[in-house]
C-alpha positions as CSV (number, residue, x, y, z in Angstrom):
1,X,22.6,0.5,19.2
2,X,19.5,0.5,20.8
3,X,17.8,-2.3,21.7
4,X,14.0,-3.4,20.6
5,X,11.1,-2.5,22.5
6,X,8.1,-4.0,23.0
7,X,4.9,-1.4,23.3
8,X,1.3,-0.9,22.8
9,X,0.6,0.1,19.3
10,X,-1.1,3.6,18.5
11,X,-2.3,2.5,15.1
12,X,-5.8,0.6,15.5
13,X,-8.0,0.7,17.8
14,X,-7.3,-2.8,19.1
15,X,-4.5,-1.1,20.5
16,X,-1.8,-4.9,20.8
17,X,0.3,-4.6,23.7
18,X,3.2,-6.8,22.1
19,X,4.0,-4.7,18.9
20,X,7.9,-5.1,18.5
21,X,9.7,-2.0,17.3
22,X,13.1,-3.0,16.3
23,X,17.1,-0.5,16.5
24,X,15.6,1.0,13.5
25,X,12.3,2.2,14.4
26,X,10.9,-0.4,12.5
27,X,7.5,-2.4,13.7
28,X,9.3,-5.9,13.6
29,X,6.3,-8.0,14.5
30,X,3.7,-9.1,14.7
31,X,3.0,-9.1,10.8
32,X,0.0,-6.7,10.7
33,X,-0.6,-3.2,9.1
34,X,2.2,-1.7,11.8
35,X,4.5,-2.8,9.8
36,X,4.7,-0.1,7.3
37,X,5.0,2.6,10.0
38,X,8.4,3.8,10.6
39,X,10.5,6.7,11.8
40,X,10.9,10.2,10.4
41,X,13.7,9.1,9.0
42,X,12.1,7.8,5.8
43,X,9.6,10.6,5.3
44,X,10.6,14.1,3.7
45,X,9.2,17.0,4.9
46,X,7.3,19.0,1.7
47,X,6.6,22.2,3.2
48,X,8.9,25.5,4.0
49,X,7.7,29.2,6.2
50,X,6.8,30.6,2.9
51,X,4.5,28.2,0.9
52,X,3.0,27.9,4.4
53,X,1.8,31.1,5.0
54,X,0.9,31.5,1.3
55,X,-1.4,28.8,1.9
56,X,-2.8,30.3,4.6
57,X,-2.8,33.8,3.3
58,X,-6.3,34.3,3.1
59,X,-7.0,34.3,6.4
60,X,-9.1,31.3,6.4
61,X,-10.2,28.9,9.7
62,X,-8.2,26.3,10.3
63,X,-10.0,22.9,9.9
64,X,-8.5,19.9,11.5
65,X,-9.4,16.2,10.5
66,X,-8.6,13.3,11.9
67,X,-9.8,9.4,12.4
68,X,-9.2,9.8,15.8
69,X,-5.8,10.8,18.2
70,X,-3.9,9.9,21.5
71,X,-4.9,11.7,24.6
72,X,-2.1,14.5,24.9
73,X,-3.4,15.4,21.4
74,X,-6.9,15.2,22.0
75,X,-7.1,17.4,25.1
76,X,-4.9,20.0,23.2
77,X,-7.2,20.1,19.8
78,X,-9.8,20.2,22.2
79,X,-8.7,23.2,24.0
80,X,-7.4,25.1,20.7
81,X,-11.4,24.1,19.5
82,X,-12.8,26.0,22.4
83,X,-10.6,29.0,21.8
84,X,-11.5,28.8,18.3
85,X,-8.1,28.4,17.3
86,X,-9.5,25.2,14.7
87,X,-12.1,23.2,13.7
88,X,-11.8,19.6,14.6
89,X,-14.2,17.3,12.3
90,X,-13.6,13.1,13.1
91,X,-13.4,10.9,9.8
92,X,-15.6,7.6,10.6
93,X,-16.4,4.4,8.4
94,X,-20.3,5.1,7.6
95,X,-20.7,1.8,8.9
96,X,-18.9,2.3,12.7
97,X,-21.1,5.7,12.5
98,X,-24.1,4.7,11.9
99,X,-24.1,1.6,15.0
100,X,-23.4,4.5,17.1
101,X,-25.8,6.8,15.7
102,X,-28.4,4.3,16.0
103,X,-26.5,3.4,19.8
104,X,-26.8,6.6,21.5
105,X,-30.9,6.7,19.9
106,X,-32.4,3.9,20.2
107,X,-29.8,1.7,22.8
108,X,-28.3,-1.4,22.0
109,X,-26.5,-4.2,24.2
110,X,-22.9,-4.1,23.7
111,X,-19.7,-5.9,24.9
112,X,-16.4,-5.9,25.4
113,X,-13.6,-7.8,23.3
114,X,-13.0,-9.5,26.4
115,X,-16.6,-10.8,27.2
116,X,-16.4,-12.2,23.2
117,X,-13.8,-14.0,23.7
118,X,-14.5,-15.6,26.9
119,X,-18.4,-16.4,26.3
120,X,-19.1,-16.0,22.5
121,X,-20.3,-19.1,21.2
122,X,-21.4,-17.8,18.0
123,X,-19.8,-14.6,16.5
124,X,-21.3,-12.7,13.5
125,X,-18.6,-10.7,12.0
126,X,-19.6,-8.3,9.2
127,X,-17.2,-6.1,7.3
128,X,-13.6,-5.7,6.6
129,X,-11.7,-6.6,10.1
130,X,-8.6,-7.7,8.5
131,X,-7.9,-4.8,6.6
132,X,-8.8,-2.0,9.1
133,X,-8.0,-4.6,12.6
134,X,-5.5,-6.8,10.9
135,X,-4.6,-9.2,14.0
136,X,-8.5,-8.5,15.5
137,X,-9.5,-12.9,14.8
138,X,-6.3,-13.8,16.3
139,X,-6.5,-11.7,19.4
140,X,-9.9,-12.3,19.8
141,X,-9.1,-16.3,19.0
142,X,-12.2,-16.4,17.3
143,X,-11.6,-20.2,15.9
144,X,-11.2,-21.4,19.2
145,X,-13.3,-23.4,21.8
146,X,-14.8,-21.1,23.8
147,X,-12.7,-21.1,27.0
148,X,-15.5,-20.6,29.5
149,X,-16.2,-24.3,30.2
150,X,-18.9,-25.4,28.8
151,X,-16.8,-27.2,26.4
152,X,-18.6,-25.7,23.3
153,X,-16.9,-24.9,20.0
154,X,-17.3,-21.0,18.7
155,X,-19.8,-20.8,15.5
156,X,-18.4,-18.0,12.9
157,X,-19.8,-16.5,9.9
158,X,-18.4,-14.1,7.7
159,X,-19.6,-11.3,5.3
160,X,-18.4,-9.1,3.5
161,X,-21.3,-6.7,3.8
162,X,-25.1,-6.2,5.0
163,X,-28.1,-4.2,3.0
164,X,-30.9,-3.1,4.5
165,X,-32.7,-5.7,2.5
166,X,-30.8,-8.6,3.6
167,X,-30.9,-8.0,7.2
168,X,-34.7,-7.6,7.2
169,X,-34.5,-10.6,5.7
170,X,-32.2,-11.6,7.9
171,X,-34.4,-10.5,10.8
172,X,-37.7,-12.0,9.2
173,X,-36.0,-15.8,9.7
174,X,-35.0,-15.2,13.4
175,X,-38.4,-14.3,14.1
176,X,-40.1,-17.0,11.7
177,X,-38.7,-20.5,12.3
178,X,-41.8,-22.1,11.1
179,X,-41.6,-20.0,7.8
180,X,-41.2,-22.5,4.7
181,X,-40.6,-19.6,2.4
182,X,-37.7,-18.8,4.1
183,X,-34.1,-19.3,1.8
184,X,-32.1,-22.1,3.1
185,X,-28.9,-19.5,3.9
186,X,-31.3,-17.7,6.2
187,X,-33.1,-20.7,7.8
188,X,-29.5,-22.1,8.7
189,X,-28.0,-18.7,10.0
190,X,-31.2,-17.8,11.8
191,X,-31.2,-21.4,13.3
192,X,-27.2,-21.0,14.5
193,X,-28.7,-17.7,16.1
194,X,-31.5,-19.3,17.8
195,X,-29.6,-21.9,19.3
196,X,-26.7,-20.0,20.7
197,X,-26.3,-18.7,24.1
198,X,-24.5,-15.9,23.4
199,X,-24.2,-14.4,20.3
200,X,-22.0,-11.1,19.6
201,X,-22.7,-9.3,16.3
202,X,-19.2,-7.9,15.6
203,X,-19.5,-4.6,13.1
204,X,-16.3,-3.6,11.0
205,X,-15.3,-1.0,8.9
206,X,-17.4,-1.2,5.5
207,X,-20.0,-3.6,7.2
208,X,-22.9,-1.9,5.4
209,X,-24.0,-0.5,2.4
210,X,-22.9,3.2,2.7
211,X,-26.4,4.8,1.2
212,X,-28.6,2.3,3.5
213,X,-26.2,2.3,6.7
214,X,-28.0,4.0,9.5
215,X,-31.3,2.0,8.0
216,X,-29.0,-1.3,8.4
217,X,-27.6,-0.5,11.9
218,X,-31.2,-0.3,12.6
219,X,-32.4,-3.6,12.1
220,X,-29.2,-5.1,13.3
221,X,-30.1,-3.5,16.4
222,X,-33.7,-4.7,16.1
223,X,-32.2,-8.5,16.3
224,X,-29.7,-8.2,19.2
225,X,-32.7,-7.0,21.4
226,X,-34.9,-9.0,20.7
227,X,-32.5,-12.0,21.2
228,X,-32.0,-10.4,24.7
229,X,-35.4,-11.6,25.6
230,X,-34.6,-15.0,25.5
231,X,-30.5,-15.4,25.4
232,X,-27.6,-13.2,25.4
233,X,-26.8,-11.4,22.0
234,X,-24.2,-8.0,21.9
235,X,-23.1,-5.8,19.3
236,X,-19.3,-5.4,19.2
237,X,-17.5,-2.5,17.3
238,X,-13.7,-0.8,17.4
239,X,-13.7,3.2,17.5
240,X,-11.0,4.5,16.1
241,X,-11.1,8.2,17.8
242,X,-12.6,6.4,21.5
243,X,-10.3,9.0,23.3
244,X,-10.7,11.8,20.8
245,X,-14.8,11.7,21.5
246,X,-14.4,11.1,25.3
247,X,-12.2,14.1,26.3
248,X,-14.3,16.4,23.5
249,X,-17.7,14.9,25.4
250,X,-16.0,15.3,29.0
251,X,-15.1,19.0,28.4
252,X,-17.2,20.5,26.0
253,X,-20.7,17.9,26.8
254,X,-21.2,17.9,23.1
255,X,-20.7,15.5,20.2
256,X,-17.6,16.5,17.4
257,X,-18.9,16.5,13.8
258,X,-18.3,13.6,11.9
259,X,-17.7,13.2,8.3
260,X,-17.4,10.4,5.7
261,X,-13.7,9.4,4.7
262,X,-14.4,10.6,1.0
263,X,-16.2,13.6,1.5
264,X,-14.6,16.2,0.0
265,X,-15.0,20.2,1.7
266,X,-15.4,23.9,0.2
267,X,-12.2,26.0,0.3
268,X,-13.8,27.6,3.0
269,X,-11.1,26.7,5.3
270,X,-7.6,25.9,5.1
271,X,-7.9,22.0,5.5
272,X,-4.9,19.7,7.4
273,X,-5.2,16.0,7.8
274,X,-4.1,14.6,10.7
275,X,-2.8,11.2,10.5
276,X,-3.8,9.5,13.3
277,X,-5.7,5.9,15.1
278,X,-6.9,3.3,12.1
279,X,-5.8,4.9,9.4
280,X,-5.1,2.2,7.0
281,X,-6.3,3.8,4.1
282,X,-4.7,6.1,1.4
283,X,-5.8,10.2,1.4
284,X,-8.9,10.7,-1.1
285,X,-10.0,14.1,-0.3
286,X,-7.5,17.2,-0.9
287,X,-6.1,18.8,1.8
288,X,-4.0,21.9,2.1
289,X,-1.7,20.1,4.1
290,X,-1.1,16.2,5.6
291,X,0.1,15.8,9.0
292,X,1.9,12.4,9.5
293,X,1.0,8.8,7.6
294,X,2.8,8.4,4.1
295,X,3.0,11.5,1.7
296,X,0.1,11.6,-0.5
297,X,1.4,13.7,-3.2
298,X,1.3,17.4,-4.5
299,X,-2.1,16.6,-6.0
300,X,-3.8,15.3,-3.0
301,X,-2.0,17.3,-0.3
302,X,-0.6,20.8,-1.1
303,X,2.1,20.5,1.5
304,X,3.5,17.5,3.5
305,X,4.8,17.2,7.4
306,X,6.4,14.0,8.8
307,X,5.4,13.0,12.2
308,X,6.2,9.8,13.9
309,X,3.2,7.6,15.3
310,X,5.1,7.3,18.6
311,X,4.4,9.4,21.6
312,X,4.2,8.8,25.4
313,X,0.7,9.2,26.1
314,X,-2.5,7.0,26.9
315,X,-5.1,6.1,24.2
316,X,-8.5,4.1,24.5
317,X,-8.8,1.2,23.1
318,X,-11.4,1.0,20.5
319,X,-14.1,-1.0,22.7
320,X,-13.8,2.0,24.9
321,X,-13.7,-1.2,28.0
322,X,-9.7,0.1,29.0
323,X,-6.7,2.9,29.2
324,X,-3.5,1.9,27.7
325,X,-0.3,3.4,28.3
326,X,1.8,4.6,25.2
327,X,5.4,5.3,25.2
328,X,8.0,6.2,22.7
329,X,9.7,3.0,21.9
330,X,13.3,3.3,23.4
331,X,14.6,1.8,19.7
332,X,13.2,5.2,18.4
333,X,15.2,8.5,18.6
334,X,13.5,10.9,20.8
335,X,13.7,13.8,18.3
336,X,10.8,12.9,16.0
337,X,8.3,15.1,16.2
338,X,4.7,14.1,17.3
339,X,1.7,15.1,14.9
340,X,0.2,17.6,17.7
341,X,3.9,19.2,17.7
342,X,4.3,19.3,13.8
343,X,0.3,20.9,14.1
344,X,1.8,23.5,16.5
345,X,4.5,24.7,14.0
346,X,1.4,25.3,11.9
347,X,-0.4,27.4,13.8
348,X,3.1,29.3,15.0
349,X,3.4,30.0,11.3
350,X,0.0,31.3,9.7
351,X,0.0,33.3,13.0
352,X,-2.8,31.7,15.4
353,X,-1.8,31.9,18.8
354,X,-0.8,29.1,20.8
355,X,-1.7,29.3,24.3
């Protein structure tokens, strides 16, 4: 029997080095979302030649979506995109979107997870980390002194979610000390942010109201520049598809389309989810067919392909500050098949070359 191995994980984008698969291709520890990931041996494959290409019998594009993929895959969907083999479309939290929307417009200052933990004396963290980065406090030792020093302890404040309303508001009592009016929940967080001398704004998945997001991101940008004037202030997020957009940018100089995680698509294309980085969440769109992850169901996902999360490849971690090296744990037998290999007996089958 095989002994455990100890590996960078594929599935968030904080990308833990110290993930313990165990003999059974189990994720052993640490005691995170991992742990419901195992081999193909527990996953049954829903799908045959024939209901395949009588899926695909209409002669439809093929349109590919994913939260975001290792870097073997992405240079190969990037390369079948450019032949016009498929379609690839990235599934993004309207929240991470919209800070990058509002990023690559207006310019923000931004950080690595590293710089947080070593200088952060006050951290903002808005949304859901421990669902969609469940170990992201403990690595980032966010309850801790911060170790630079100065011998100062690290301020944190939570919240479940931002409106656009509440960080103007938010925004008005930075920029208004001397404001009486002021509610006493803004006057003490504004005062925390005043008085720190660096402050990171952390952004998770669901950090903003989905209707007001980009309007959010916005303001939230508004404050960390302004704070710049005077102090240090960043803006942190995790990207689940860091590689997927940096080899599409690097070879194609243009941006994939994005859509939101619910949005559901004409049947102008035949449709396959690709399970891939940060993707914690259960399938609520139909698809003609799911690549990878657990199987939906007949009513969400016409057909169903096992694939195992484990592949010898390199991925970006979600900060986009580093390259990690992943690798097929040795506890894991080497004949599961990878999502981008399980895609490729797709296109074999409804007749799209592969080149």
């Amino acid at each position: 029997m095989s002994e455990s191995s100890r590996v960078v994980c594929p599935l968030c984008p904080l990308h833990c080095d110290d993930v313990l698969v165990a003999s059974d291709g189990k994720v052993s520890e640490p005691a995170c979302a991992a742990k419901k990931f195992t081999t193909l041996d527990s996953q049954t494959e829903r799908i045959s030649g024939v209901n395949l290409r009588q899926i695909a019998s209409t002669g439809k594009p093929i349109r590919v979506i994913t939260t975001g993929v290792d870097l073997v895959a992405a240079r190969q969907l990037v390369q079948w995109q450019q032949e016009g083999t498929v379609d690839v479309k990235l599934e993004s939290d309207p929240s991470v979107r919209a800070i990058g929307t509002v990023t690559r417009r207006d310019g923000i200052v931004s950080a690595t997870l590293s710089e947080l933990v070593t200088h952060a004396d006050l951290v903002w963290l808005i949304g859901d980390a421990q669902t969609e980065w469940p170990r992201f406090e403990d690595r980032i030792r966010l309850d801790q002194p911060v170790p630079n020093g100065s011998g100062k302890t690290r301020v944190v404040k939570r919240w479940e979610r931002w409106t656009a309303d509440f960080a103007g508001r938010m925004h008005h009592a930075i920029e208004h000390p001397n404001d009486d009016s002021i509610e006493s929940e803004f006057q003490s967080r504004a005062n925390d942010f005043r008085s720190s001398e660096y402050a990171a704004v952390v952004i998770a998945p669901g950090a903003f109201d989905p209707e007001e997001a980009e309007m959010t991101a916005a303001m939230v940008a508004r404050i960390v520049r302004r704070r710049n004037e005077s102090a240090r202030c960043v803006c942190i997020t995790l990207d689940p598809a860091s590689t997927m957009r940096g080899v599409h940018a690097w070879q194609t100089n243009e941006s994939l389309a994005v859509v939101d995680s619910d949005e559901e698509f004409a049947s102008d294309a035949f449709t396959v989810r690709v399970v891939g980085i940060g993707e914690n969440h259960p399938l609520t769109r139909r698809v003609d067919l799911q690549i990878g992850g657990e199987d939906p169901g007949a009513d969400l996902a016409k057909a169903f392909m096992p694939a195992s999360p484990w592949v010898n490849s390199m991925v970006v971690r979600g900060d986009g500050s580093v390259t990690l090296p992943l690798e097929v744990p040795a506890a894991v037998s080497g004949e599961s098949s990878t999502a981008i290999e399980q895609l490729k007996r797709v296109l074999g089958k409804t007749g799209n070359a592969i080149c």
